[in-house]
C-alpha positions as a printed Julia matrix, in Angstrom:
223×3 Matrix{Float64}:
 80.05  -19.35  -9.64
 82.46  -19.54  -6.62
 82.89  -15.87  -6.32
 79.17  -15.5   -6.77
 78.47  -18.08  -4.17
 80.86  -15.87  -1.94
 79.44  -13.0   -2.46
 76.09  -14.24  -1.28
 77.38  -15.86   1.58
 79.18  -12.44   2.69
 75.76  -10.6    2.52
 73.76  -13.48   4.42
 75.97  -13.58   7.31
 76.53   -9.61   7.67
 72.16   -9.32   7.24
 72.06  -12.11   9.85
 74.07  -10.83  12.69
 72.52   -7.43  12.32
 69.17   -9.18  12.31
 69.62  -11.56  15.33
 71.32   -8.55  17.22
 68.99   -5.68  15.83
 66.67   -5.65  19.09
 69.32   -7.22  21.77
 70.94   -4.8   24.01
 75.08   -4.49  23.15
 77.63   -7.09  25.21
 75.13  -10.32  25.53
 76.98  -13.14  24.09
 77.54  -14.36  27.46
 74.57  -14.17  28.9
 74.3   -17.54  30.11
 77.94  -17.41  31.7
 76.57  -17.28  35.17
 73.09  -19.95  35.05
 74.47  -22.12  32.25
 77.94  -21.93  31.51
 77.82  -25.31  29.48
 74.81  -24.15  27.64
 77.06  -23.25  24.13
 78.98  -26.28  24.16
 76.15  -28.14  24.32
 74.21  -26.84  21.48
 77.03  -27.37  19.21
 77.6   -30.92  20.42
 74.79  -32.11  19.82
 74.39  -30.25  16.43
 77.38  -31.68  15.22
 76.44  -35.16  15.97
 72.91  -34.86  14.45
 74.55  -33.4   10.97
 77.03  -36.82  11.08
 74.01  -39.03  10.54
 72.18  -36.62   8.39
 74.1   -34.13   5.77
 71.05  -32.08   4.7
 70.41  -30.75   8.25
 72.11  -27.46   8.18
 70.06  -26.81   5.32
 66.78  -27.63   7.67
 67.68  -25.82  10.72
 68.69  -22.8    8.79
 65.13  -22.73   6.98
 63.39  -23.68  10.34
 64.81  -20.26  11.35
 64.07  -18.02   8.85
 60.38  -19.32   9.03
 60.36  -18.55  13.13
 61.74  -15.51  12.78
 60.13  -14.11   9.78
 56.36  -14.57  11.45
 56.08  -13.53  14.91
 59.77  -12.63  15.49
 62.52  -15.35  16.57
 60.51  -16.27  19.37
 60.49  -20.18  19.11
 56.85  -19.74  18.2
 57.44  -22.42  15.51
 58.06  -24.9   18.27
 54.44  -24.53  19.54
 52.56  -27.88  18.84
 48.5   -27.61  17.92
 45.76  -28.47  19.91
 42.23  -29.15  19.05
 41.17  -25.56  19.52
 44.18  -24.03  17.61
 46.46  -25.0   14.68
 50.18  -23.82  15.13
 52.65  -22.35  12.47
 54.38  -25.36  12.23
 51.18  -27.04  10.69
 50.71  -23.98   8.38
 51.22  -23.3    4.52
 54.89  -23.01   4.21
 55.94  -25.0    7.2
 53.98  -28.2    7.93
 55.47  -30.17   4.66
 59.25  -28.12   4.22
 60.32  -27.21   7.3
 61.86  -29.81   9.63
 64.77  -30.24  12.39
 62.24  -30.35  15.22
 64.0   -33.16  16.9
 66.99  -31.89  17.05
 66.05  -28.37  18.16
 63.69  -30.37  21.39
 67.16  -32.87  21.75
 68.68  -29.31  22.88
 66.49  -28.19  25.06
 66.03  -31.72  27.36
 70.01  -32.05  27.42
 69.73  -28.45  28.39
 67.33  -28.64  31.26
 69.19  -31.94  32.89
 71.87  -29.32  33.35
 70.33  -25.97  33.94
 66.42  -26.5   34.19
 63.95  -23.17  33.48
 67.4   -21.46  32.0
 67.73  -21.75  28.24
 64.91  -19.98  26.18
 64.35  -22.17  22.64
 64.27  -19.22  20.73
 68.37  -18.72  21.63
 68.76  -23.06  21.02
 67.03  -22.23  17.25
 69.65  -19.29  16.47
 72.4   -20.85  17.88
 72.11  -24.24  16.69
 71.27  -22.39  13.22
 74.59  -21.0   13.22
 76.48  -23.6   14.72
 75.02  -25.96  11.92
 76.43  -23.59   9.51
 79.57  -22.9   10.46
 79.9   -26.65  10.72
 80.13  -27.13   7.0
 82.38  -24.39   6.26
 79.85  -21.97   6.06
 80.17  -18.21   8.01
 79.81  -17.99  11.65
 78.87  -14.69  13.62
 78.35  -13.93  17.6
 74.75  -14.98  18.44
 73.7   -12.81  21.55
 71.03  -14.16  23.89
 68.5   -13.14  26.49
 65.05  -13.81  23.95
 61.78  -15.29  25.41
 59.77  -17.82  24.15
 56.69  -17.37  22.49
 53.11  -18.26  24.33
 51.15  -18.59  20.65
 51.1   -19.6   18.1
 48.62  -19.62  14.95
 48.97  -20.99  11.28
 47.1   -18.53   9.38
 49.92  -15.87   9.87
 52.21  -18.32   8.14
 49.48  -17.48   4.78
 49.73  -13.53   5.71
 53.87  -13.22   6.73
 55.85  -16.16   4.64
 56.32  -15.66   0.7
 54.12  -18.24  -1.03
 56.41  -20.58  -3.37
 54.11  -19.09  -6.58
 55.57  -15.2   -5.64
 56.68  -13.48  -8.41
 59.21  -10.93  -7.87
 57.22   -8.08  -7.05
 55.62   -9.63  -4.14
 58.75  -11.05  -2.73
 60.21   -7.38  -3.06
 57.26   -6.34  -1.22
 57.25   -8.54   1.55
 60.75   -8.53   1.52
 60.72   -4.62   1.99
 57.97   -4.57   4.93
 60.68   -6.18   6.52
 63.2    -3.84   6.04
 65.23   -5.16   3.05
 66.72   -4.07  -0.07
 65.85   -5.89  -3.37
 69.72   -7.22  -3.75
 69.15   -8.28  -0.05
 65.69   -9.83  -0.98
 67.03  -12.13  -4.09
 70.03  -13.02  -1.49
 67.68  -14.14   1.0
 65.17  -15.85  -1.28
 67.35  -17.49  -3.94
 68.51  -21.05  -3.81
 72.3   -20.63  -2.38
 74.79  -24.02  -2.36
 75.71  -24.52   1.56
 77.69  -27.38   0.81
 80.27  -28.47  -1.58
 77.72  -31.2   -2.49
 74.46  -30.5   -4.61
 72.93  -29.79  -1.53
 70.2   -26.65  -2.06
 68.91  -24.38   0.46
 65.8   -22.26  -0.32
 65.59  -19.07   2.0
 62.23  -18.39   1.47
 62.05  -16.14   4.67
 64.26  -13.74   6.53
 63.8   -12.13   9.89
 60.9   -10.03  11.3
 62.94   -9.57  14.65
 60.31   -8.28  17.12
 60.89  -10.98  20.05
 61.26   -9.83  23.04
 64.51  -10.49  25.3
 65.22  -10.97  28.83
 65.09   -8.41  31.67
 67.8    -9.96  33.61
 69.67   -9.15  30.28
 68.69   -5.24  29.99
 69.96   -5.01  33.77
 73.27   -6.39  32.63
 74.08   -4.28  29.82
């Protein structure tokens, strides 16, 4: 069990740096060096103090994004509220009654623009805090590179069309799984119910990454 639990660890992290990185330009880990040199520390501070008062949250902020990225890209487009002329992915099938860590993720961003207003997109404060809250329980950590823009939409019915209902059998998950570039072995990695803790705390990646967000000019012109 350890060694399988290992194993699957291993693959995650190696599929999620190449996934986070796959459409960011090389050298951009320190992309806010310059307009928000505190902007790392930060993250992880306040990460760390929101998994002291609740254990299951690296669980939750992992899952919050896989189901960001695996829709409309890791865009923050999960983040979006609904209005009375459009309901947001976070209110749609798959998100609005599993997927949580909201306060934490907006906790981020106002600590963030006290220091560096109109500076830190949400989509980098979602994979950073993701791996920060990982690597906090003894889980892998990886380089997360920045520069991505936030999303300007949102819409709930591409949460039915993009994330793996919970009654998918394995055929659809491979299929889904595959549209987004993945391997079966990658797939049942991604999709089973790994142990992130040495507690009997479960996560269930029920979504990888569909990485088609788009990422900063200022950060092109630097690399």
């Amino acid at each position: 069990m350890r060694v399988f639990l290992q194993l699957g660890w291993t693959i995650t992290t190696i599929f999620l740096v190449f996934l986070v990185d796959a459409y960011v330009p090389l050298d951009p880990v320190q992309f806010y060096n310059n307009e928000c040199p505190r902007a790392r520390r930060i993250v992880g501070d306040i990460v760390l103090e929101a998994i002291r008062r609740d254990i299951r949250l690296p669980g939750a902020l992992l899952r919050l994004q896989f189901h960001d990225c695996f829709v409309r890209g890791c865009d923050a487009s999960i983040l979006l509220d609904s209005n009375s002329t459009n309901l947001a992915e976070k209110d749609g099938a798959g998100n609005v009654f599993s997927v949580r860590g909201y306060e934490v993720i907006d906790n981020i961003k106002e600590a963030l623009e006290a220091v560096c207003p109109h500076t830190v997109s949400c989509a980098d404060i979602i994979t950073l805090a993701s791996r920060d809250a990982i690597a906090s329980i003894g889980g892998p950590s990886w380089s997360v590179k920045s520069g991505r823009f936030d999303a300007i939409a949102s819409y709930a019915e591409e949460t039915l069309r993009f994330l793996p209902p919970p009654s998918a059998n394995f055929s659809l998950l491979s299929q889904m799984f595959a549209q987004k570039g993945f391997s079966e072995r990658e797939m049942v990695v991604l999709s089973g119910k790994k142990s992130i803790q040495r507690t009997l705390l479960n996560v269930n990646f029920q979504a990888s990454y569909n990485f088609s967000a788009r990422i900063s000019s200022k950060y092109t012109a630097k690399s």
